[in-house]
N, C-alpha and C positions, 0 to 999 in steps of 0.2 A: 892367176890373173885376177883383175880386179876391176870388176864392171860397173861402174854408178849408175843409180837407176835415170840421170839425166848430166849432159857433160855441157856446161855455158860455155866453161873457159875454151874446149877446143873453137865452139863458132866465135870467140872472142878472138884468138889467136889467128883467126882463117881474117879477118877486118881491122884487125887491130889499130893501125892507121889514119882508115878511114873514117872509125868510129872517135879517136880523138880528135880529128879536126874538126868533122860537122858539132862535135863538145865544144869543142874551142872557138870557132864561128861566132854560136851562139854568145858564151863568153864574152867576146871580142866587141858584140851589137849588144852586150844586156839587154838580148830580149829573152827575158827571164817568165815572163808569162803573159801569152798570147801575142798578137805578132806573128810576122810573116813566117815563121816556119809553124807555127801551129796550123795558121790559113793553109798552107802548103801539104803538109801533111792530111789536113782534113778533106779536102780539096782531090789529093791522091788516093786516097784511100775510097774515098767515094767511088772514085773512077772503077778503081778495082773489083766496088761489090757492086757494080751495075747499079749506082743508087745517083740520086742527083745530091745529095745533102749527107753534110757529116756534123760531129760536131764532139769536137774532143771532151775526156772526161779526164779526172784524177785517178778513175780505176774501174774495173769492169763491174763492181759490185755499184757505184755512185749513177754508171750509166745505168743501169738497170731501174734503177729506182726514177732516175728522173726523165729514164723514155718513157714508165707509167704513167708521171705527171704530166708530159707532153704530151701521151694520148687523153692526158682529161679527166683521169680517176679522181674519185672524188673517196673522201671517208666516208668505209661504209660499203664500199664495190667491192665485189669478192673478184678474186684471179686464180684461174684454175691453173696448175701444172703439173709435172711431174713430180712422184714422188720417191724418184732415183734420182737425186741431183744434190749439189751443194747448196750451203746456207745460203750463200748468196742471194742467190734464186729469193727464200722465202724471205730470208731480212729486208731486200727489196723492196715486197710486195707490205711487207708490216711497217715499216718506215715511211710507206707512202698512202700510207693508212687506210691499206684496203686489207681485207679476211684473205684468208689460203685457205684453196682446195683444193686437194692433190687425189692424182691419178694414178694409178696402179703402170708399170713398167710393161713392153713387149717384148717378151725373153727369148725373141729373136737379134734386135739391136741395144736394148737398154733402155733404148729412148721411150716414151708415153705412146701407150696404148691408143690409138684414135678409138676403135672400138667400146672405148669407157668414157669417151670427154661426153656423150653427151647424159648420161646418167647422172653426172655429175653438177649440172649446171641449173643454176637455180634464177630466181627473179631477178636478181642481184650481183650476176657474173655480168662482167664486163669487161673484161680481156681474158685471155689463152696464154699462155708461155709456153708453148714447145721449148725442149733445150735440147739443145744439139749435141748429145755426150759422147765423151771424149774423140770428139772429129767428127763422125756421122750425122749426119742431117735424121732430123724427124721425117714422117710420111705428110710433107707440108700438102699437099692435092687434098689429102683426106683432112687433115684440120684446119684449110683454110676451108672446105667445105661445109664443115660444122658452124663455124664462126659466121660464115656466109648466111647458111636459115638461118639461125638465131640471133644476127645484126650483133656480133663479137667483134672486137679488136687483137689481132695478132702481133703478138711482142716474140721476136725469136730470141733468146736466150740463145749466142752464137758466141759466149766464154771461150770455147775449145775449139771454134769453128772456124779461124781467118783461111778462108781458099776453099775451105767444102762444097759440093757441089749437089745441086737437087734436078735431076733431069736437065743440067747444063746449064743449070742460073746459080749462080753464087749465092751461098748463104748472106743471108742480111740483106736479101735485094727479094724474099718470096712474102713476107709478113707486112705489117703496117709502118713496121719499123724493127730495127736488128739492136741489141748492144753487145758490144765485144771485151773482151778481159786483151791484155797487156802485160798480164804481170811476166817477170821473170822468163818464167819456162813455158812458156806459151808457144805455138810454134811461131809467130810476131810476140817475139817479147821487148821491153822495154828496159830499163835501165834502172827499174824502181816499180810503183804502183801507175798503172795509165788504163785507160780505158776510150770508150768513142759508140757514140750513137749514128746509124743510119739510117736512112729515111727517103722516101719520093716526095712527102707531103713536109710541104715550105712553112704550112702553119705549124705542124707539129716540130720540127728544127729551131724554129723559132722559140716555141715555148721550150724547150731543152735548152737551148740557151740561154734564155733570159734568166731560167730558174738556176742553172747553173753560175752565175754571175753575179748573184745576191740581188735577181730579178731587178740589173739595173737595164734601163733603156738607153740613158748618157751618163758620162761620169757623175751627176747630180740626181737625176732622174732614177728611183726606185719606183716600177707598178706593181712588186708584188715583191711580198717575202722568199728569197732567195738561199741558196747555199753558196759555198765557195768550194765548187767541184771541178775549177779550170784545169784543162791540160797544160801542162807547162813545157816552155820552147825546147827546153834540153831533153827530154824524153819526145817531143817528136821529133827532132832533129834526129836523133837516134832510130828511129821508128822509119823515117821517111828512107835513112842509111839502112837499113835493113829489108823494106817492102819490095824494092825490084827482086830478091834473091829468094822471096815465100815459095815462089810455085816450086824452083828449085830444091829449095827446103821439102818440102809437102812431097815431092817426086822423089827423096831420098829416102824421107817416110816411108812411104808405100812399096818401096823395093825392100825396106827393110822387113816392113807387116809380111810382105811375101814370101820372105827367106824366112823367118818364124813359121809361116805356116806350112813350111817344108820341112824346116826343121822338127816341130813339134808334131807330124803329122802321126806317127807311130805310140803317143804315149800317152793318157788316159787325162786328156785334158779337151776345153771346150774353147777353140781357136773363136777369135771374132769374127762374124760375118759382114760383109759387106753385100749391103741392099741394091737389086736389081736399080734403084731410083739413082743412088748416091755415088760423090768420086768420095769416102771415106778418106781424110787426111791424116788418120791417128796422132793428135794429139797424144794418146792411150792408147798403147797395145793391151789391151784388158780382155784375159784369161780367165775360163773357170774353171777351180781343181777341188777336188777331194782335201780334207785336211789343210786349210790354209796356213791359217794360224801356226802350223809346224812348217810347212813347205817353206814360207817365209823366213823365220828365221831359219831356217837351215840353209837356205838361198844364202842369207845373210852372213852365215859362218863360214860358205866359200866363196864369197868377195862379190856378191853380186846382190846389189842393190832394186828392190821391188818395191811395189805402191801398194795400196787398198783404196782406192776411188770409187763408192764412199762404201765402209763397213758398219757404222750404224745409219739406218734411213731416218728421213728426217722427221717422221709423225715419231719414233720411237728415241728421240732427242730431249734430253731435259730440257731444253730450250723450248720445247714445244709440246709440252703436258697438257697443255691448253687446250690442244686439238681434242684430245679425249681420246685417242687415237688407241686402242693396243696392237699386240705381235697379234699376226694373222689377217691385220686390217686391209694389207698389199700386199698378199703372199708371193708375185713374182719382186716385185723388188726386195723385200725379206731375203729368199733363198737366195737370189744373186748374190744381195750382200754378205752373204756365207760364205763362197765361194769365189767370188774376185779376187784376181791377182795381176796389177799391172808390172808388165815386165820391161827392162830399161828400153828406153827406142829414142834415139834424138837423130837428125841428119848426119852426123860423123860416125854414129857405129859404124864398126866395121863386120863385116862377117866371122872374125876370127873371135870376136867380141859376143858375136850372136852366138858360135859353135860351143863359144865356154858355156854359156848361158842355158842351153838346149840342153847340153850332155852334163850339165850339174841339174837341171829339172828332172832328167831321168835319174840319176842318182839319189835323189831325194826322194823320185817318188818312190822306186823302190826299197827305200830307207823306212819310209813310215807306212809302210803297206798296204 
């Protein structure tokens, strides 16, 4: 048997239909960028995360950066997050020409340590990024808390997060504002690169949009230097064709995370926990084992397809030598990064698909001993 570690085409072939017409719609109105199905989607999507304001992007990495700008950063502002997370996260924070300062992991969920942000924070912080990794919400009570005494701006970094839940408020609806990824394999994936900003505050949507538009006001009118990060009509018509069936999605997920932790409950591995706080959607079924680096590819020699999200952390990134950063600086994010292993999970596994998966993990592990 042969298990990918993520299968498009079966939810392609489960819509197939549906997903060429709302293409062809589009098509048919060349409304090729912006226009009534972006408003629509943006519009929808809002509804979903409890937010009054959305505001499409070109991709989860563009939203991030330019929900900073819309809370106000100026060059100069430092932004603290986690330092268990992808680049994205930091490129953001550098592109929008503010300093990174990162936080050590709680190796119970992955996600940022609350107990470390406020050690961290200097004259000069001016937002928080919690990120929501792979599904799981941050301990948002405890970091909106911090950010509260010390008059902080919270940006949730909710990449992985479309449906997650914090004590029964949807992710992107607990911070100052949310941005979310689109890409692909996302569990709301898109059709290419998309992304989307949310928000309660009308000034701040505002500013996200304008900066995403080449900070035009009217077709004539520029007030400010802009980018060109529009969501485009064909990836939300897609996106709008897919968001009624998320919860369903995310409800397959988590039947699957569950038969995994059945599965694997006997074999010398560190299953994920889901937080008293959180509905975990697993984006990432992420495992810690003994010997990765072998289990991996020996996974890989019997037909089952695995991740490492993320196995170099980001202070210890040639990209980011700058930090001054060495090994031991985050030693819970360090050893997780040892030891992660994301195992295949999309809403069409089947269990027969999970059973291969299980009883070739035991095989391997008692292969490399």
């Amino acid at each position: 048997m042969k298990v990918p570690f993520v299968d498009l085409k079966a939810q392609y072939a489960a819509m197939k239909e549906e997903i060429h017409a709302s293409i062809m719609e589009v098509v048919e109105n060349t409304a090729f960028v912006g226009g009534k199905y972006v408003d629509q989607f943006e519009k929808d999507f809002a509804e979903f995360c409890g937010c009054k304001y959305a505001v499409g992007m070109s991709s989860g990495t563009s939203a991030l950066q330019l929900a900073l700008l819309g809370l106000g950063v100026k060059p100069g502002d430092e932004v603290i997050t986690a330092a268990n997370t992808f680049i994205a996260t930091t490129e953001a924070i550098t592109h929008a020409g503010c300093s990174i300062s990162l936080v050590d992991a709680d190796a119970g969920n992955f996600n940022i340590d609350p107990a470390l942000i406020e050690a961290a924070i200097t004259e000069r912080t001016k937002v928080l990024i919690p990120v929501h990794l792979y599904g799981q919400t941050a301990d948002m009570d405890a970091v909106m808390e911090i950010a509260k005494k010390h008059n902080l701006l919270v940006l949730e970094d909710a990449a992985q997060a479309q449906g997650a839940e914090y004590k029964g408020k949807m992710a992107g609806s607990l911070g100052d504002a949310a941005s979310f990824s689109f890409y692909p394999a996302k569990n709301l994936g898109a059709y290419g690169d998309a992304g989307i900003v949310v928000t309660n505050d009308e000034a701040v949507a505002d500013r996200v949009r304008l900066f995403s538009n080449h900070g035009r006001r009217s077709a004539t009118d520029h007030s400010v230097e802009g980018f060109n990060e529009r969501l485009d009509g064909i990836q939300a018509a897609v996106l709008s064709t897919k968001l009624p069936r998320l919860q369903k999605w995310n409800d397959l997920r988590r039947e699957a995370a569950d038969r995994y932790n059945t599965l694997l409950s006997g074999l010398d591995v560190v299953t994920p926990g889901e937080m008293s706080y959180a509905k975990h959607i697993y984006h990432l079924y992420v495992i810690r084992i003994r010997e990765r680096d072998k289990v991996r590819e020996t996974m890989a020699e019997k037909g089952v397809g695995c991740g490492m999200h993320y196995p170099i952390p980001i202070h210890l990134l040639d990209a980011y030598k700058r930090l001054g950063k060495s090994a031991g600086s985050y030693p819970v994010t360090e050893k997780v990064a040892s030891e992660i292993l994301s195992l295949p999970i999309f809403p069409e596994i089947t269990p027969e698909q999970q059973e291969y998966v299980a009883q070739s993990l035991a095989e391997v592990l008692e292969k490399v001993g």
